[in-house]
LUMTIGU-350814 format. One record per residue (C-alpha): x, y, z; residue in three letters. Coordinates in steps of 0.5 Angstrom, whole numbers, plus 500, padded with zeros to 3 digits. Each point is the difference from the previous one (the first is absolute). Example, Ala and Ser with C-alpha at 12.3 -4.5 7.8 and 13.67 -1.06 7.14 Angstrom:
REM residues 2
525491516ALA 502507498SER 
This chain:
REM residues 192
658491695UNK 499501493UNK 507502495UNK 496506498UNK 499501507UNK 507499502UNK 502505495UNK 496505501UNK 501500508UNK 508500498UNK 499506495UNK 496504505UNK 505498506UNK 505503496UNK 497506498UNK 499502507UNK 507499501UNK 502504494UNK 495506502UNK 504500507UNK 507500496UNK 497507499UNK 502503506UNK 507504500UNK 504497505UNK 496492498UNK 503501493UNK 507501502UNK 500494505UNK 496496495UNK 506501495UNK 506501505UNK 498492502UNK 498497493UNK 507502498UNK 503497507UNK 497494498UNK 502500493UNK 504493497UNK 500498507UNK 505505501UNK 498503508UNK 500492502UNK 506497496UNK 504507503UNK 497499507UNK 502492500UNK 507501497UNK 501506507UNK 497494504UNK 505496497UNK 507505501UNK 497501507UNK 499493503UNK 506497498UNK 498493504UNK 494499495UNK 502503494UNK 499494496UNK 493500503UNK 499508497UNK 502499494UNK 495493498UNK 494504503UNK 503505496UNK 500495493UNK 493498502UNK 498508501UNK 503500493UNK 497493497UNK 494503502UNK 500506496UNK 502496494UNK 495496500UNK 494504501UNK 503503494UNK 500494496UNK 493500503UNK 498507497UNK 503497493UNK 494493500UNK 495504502UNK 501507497UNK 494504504UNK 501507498UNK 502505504UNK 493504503UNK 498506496UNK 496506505UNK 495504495UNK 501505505UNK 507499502UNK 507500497UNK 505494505UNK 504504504UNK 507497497UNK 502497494UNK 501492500UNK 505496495UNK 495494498UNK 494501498UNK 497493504UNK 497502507UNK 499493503UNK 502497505UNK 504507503UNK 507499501UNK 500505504UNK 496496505UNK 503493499UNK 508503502UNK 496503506UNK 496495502UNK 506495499UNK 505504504UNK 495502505UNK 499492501UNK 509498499UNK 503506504UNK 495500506UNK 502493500UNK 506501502UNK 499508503UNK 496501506UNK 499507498UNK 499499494UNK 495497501UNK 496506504UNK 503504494UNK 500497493UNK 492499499UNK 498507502UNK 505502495UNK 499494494UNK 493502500UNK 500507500UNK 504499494UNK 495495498UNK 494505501UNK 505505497UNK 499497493UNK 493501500UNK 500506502UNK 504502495UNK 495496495UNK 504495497UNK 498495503UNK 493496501UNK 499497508UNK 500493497UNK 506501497UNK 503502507UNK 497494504UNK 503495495UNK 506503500UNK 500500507UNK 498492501UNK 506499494UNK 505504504UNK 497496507UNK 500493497UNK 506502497UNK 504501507UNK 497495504UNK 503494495UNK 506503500UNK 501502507UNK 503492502UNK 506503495UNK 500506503UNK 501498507UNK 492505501UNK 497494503UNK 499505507UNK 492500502UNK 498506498UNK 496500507UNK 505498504UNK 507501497UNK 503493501UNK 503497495UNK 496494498UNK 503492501UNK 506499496UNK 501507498UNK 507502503UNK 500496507UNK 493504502UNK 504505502UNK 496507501UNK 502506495UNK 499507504UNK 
């Protein structure tokens, strides 16, 4: 496929997102879940609660929490190398105001993908319950305007790769599929 034709196909993808975004009650989440997500603040609040309610695994909430964090910032240092502006809809204003002007890669995605990843880890429930949320709050910026689809899915490889490298330090070295830990994380021990 053809550069243009990939523009052309995100441009169009997220008009049809933006245009569903003008729905009442869509409008609200859409902007109650791009402020969840903003700086990270959902994830970093959600893995310093995991942190104070886990005290045996403490220091594992809090490097997955670093690592939710580490990659918030670096799919902003991205942002200022690539500098891809921020979409703009002729027929559509965005529905929330951004700080930066740069669109790619979403941070909103790659602090969501990252603590899908890092917190499921070391969470069975979090594994059934972050991903449905991260990626409402992923869809939640294209709906919003703010966002093409390829800056989500690029945000969203950074934040999973970002979480995967770190999982050894973070003590998230479980199987995803079956909750056990991975040889030579904590004993093999199973986290319920």
């Amino acid at each position: 496929m053809r550069y243009a034709d990939c523009a052309a196909a995100d441009r169009r993808l997220l008009a049809a997102m933006r245009a569903y975004g003008g729905r009442p009650g869509v409008a609200v989440a859409a902007r109650a879940l791009s402020l969840a997500g903003e700086h990270a603040a959902l994830w970093l609040a959600a893995g310093l609660t995991g942190a104070a309610t886990d005290p045996e695994r403490r220091g594992h909430w809090l490097r997955a929490t670093a690592v939710v964090g580490g990659a918030h910032l670096a799919s902003t240092g991205v942002k200022h190398v690539v500098r891809r502006p921020r979409p703009e809809l002729p027929s559509y204003r965005p529905l929330v105001g951004t700080l930066g002007r740069h669109s790619f890669p979403s941070s909103h995605a790659a602090s969501a993908a990252a603590a899908a990843v890092a917190f499921g880890a070391l969470l069975p429930a979090a594994r059934r319950l972050v991903p449905p949320l991260a990626a409402a709050i992923c869809v939640s910026r294209l709906v919003a305007g703010v966002h093409y689809p390829t800056d989500i899915a690029a945000g969203a490889v950074l934040g999973g790769l970002a979480a995967r490298a770190g999982a050894r330090w973070t003590g998230g070295g479980a199987s995803p599929v079956t909750g056990t830990r991975a040889a030579g994380g904590e004993k093999g021990r199973r986290h319920v």
